[in-house]
C-alpha positions as CSV (number, residue, x, y, z in Angstrom):
1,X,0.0,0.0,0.0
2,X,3.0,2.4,1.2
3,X,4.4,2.0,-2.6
4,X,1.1,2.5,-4.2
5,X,0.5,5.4,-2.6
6,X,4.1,7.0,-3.2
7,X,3.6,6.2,-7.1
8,X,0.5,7.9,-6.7
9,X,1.5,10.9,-5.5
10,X,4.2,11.0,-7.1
11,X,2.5,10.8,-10.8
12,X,-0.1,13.4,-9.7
13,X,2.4,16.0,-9.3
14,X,4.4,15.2,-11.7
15,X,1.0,15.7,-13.9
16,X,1.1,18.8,-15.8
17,X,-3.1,18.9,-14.8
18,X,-1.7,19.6,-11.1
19,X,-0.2,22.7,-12.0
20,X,-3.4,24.0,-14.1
21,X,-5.3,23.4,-11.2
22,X,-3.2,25.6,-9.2
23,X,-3.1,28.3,-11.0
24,X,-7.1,28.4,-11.0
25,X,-7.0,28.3,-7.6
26,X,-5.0,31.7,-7.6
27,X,-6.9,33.4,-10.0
28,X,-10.6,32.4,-8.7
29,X,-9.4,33.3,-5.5
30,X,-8.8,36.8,-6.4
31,X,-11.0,37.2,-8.5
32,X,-14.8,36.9,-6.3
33,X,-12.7,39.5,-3.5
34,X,-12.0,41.8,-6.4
35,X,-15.5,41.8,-7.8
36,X,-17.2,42.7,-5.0
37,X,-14.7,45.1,-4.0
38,X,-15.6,46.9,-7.4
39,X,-19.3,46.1,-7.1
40,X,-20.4,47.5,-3.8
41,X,-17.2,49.3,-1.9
42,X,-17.4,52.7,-4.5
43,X,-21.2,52.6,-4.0
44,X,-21.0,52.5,0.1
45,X,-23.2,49.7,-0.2
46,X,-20.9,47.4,2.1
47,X,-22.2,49.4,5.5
48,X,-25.8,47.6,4.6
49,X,-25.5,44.9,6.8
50,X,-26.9,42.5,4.6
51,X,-24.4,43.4,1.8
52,X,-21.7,42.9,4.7
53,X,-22.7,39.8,5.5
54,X,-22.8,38.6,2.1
55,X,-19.0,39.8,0.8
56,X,-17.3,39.5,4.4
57,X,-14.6,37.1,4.5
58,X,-15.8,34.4,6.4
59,X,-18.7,34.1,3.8
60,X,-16.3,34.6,0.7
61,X,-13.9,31.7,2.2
62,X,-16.8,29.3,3.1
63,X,-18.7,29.9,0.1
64,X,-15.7,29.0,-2.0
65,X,-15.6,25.5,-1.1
66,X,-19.2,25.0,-2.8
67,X,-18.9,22.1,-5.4
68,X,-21.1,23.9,-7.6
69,X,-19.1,27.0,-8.6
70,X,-16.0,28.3,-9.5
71,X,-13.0,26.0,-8.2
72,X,-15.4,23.7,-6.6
73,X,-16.7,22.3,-9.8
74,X,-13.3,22.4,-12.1
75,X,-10.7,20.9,-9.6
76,X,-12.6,17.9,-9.8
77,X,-13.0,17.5,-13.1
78,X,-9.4,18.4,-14.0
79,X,-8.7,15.6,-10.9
80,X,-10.8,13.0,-12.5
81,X,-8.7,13.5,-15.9
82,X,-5.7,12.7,-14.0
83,X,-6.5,9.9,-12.1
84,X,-8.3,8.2,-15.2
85,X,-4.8,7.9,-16.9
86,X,-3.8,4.9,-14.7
87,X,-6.6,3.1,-16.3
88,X,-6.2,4.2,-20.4
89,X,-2.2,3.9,-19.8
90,X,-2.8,0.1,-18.6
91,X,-0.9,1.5,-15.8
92,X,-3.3,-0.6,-13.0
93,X,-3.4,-3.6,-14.7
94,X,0.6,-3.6,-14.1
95,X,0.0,-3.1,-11.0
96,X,-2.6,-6.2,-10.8
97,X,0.5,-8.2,-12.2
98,X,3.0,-6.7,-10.4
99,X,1.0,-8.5,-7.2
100,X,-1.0,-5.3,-6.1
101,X,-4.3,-6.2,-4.5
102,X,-7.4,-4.1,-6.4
103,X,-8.7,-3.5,-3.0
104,X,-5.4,-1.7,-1.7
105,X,-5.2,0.0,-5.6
106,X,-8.6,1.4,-5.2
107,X,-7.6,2.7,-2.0
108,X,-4.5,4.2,-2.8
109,X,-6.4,6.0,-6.0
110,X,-9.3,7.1,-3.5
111,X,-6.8,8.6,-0.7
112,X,-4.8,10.2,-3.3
113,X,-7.9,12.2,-4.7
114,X,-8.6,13.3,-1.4
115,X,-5.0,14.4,-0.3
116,X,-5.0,16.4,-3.4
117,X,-8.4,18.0,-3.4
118,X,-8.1,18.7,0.0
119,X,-4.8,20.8,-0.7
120,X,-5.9,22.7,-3.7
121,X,-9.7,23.3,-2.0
122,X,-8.1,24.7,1.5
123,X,-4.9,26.8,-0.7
124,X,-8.2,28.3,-2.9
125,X,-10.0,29.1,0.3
126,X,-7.2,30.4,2.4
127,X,-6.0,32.5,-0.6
128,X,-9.9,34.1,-1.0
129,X,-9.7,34.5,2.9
130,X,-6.7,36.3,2.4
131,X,-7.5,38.8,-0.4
132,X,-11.0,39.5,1.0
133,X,-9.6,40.5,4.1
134,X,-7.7,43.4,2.3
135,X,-11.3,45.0,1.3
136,X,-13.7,43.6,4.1
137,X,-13.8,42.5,7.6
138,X,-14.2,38.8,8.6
139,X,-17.4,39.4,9.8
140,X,-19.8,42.3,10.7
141,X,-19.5,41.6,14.5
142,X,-16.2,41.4,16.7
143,X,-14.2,37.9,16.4
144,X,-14.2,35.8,19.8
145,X,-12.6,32.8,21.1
146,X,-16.0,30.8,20.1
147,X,-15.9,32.2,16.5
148,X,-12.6,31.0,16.4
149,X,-14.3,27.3,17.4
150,X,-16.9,27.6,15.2
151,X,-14.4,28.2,12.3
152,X,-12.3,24.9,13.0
153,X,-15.9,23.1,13.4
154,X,-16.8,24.0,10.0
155,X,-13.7,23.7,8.4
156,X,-14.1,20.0,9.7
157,X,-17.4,19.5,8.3
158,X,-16.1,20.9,4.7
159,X,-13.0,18.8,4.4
160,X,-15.9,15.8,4.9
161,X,-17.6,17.3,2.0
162,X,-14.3,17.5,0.1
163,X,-13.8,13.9,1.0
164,X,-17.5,13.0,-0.4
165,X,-16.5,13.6,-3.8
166,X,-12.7,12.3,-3.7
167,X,-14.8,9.3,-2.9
168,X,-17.3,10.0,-5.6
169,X,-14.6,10.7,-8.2
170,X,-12.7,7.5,-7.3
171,X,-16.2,5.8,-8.0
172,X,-16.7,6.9,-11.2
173,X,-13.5,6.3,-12.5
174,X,-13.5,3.0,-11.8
175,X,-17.2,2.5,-12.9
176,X,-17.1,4.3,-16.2
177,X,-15.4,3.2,-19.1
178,X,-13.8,6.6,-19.9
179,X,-12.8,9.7,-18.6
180,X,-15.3,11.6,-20.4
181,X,-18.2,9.5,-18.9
182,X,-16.6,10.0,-15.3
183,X,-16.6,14.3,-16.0
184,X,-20.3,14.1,-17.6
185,X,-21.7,11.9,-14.8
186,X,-19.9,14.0,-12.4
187,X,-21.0,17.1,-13.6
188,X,-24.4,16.0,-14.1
189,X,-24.5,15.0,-10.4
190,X,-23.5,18.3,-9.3
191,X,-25.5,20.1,-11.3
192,X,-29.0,18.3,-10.0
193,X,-27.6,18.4,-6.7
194,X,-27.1,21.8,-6.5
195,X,-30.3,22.7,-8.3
196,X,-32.0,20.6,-6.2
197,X,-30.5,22.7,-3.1
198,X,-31.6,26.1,-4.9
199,X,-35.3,24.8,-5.6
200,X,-36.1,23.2,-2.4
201,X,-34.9,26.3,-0.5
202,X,-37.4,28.5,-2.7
203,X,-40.4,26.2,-2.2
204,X,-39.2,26.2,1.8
205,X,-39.4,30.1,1.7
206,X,-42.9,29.9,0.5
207,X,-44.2,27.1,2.3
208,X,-42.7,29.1,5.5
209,X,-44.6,32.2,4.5
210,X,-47.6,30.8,4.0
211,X,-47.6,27.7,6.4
212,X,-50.0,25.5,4.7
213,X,-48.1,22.0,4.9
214,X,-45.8,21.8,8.1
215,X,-45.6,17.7,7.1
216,X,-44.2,18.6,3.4
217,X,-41.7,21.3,5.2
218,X,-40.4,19.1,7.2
219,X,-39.6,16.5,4.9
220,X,-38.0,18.9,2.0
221,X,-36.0,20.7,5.0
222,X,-34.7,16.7,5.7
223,X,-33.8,16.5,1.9
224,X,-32.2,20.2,1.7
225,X,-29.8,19.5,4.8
226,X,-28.6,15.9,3.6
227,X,-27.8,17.0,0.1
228,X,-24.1,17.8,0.1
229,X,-24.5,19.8,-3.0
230,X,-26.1,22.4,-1.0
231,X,-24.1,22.3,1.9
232,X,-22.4,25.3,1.2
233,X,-25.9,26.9,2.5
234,X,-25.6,26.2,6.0
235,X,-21.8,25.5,7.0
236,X,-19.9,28.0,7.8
237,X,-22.9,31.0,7.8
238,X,-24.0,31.0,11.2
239,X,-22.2,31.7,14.4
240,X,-22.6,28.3,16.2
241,X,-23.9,24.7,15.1
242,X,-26.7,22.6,17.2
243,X,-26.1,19.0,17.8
244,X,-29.3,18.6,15.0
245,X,-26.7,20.5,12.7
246,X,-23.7,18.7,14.0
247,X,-25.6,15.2,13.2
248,X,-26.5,16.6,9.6
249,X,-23.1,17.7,8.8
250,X,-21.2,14.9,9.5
251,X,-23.7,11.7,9.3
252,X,-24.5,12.2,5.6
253,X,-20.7,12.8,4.2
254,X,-19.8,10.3,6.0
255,X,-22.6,7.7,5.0
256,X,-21.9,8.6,1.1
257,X,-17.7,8.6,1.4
258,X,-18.9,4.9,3.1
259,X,-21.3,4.0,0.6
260,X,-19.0,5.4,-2.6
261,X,-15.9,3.4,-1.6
262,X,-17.7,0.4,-0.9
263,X,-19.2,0.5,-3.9
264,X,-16.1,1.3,-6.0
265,X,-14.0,-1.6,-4.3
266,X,-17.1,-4.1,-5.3
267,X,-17.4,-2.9,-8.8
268,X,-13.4,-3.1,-9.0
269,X,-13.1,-5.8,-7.7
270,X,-15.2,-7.1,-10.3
271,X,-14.0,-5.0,-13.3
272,X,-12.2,-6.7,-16.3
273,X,-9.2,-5.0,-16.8
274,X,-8.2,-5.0,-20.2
């Protein structure tokens, strides 16, 4: 396993993919701060504290994890190029000879993804922290020990979202036949996942307003806070979490990164490798 992973690594950074990635990551993070800067700080619109709330710096660096914008939905497609090369190279089924267990294979491919996504998610947030701190303040109200908490907390619960899809990308690729069925299902996962987020959270503004089925809000306010694709929502744009948001946060990421391994070491397992 110890080699597997070093070979890993090793060929993703040797990728040239890696460093495209990277320099994404610099550009998208400057480029949100910068925009609002333009868009609201000649206009004295960022006193409103709705404005503030909305382009501080601890929304800008949360919000940039999203896997439906920006960074968030090209990292892992440019990811899922990378790792797919080990299959159309015939690199894995060397490995197979070589005496390499699929199970520890599929491992090493899914912690790989992870390692790597995690890095280039947290440089891409840091670096949007960073810049939007040179325009706004971190938040509208006065940073305290527990804000401090509450940031590690939801950084935790993001890095499980960040491990969700390495574990969803090392799925596909070992499901699909191609790389450019793993990047269309992928996309098209995130896509309905995030526009499920966006349309249940309009029909729970009106069913709020008018309160005519408490039963139906319940249930689409269960659906809206286990879909990951709309997690972005709720982590990281509060000031503290509840154990009910605690439970949400961590029980479904972890149930999918469960699920999506499981299911990629079956259907390797079972995969003829050609």
């Amino acid at each position: 396993m110890k080699s597997l992973l070093k070979a890993d690594f090793k060929r993703i950074m040797k990728d040239k993919l890696l460093l495209v990635v990277g320099i994404l990551a610099v550009v998208f993070a400057a480029v949100t701060p910068l925009l609002y800067a333009a868009m609201f700080s000649g206009i004295g619109m960022e006193d409103d504290p709705m404005v503030s709330a909305l382009i501080s710096g601890k929304a800008q660096f949360f919000s940039s994890f999203s896997i439906g914008n920006n960074l968030g939905l090209i990292a892992p497609v440019l990811l899922a190029i990378a790792l797919c090369k080990d299959f159309s190279f015939g690199t894995v089924r060397n490995k197979v000879i070589a005496g390499k267990s699929r199970s520890e294979i599929f491992l090493s491919l899914f912690v790989t993804c992870a390692v790597v996504l995690t890095a280039v998610m947290l440089l891409h947030a840091f670096l949007t922290l960073g810049i939007s701190l040179l325009f706004f303040e971190y938040q509208p109200t006065a940073f305290t020990l527990g804000d401090f908490w509450y940031f590690l907390t939801s950084l935790a619960f993001e890095i499980l979202v960040i491990l969700w899809v390495a574990a969803l990308l090392s799925c596909l690729c070992v499901c699909m036949k191609n790389v450019g069925l793993v990047i269309v299902m992928y996309i098209a996962i995130s896509f309905v996942l995030v526009m499920a987020g966006s349309i249940i959270q309009v029909v729970l503004m009106i069913l709020k307003e008018t309160g005519s089925n408490e039963k139906l809000e319940n249930v689409l306010y269960f659906i809206d806070r286990i879909n990951i694709g709309n997690a972005a929502a709720y982590i990281g744009m509060g000031m503290s979490y509840t154990l009910e948001d605690v439970l949400y946060h961590t029980i479904a990421p972890v149930a999918g990164i469960l699920g999506f391994v499981g299911l990629g070491l079956w259907r390797f397992n079972k995969k003829d490798l050609k």
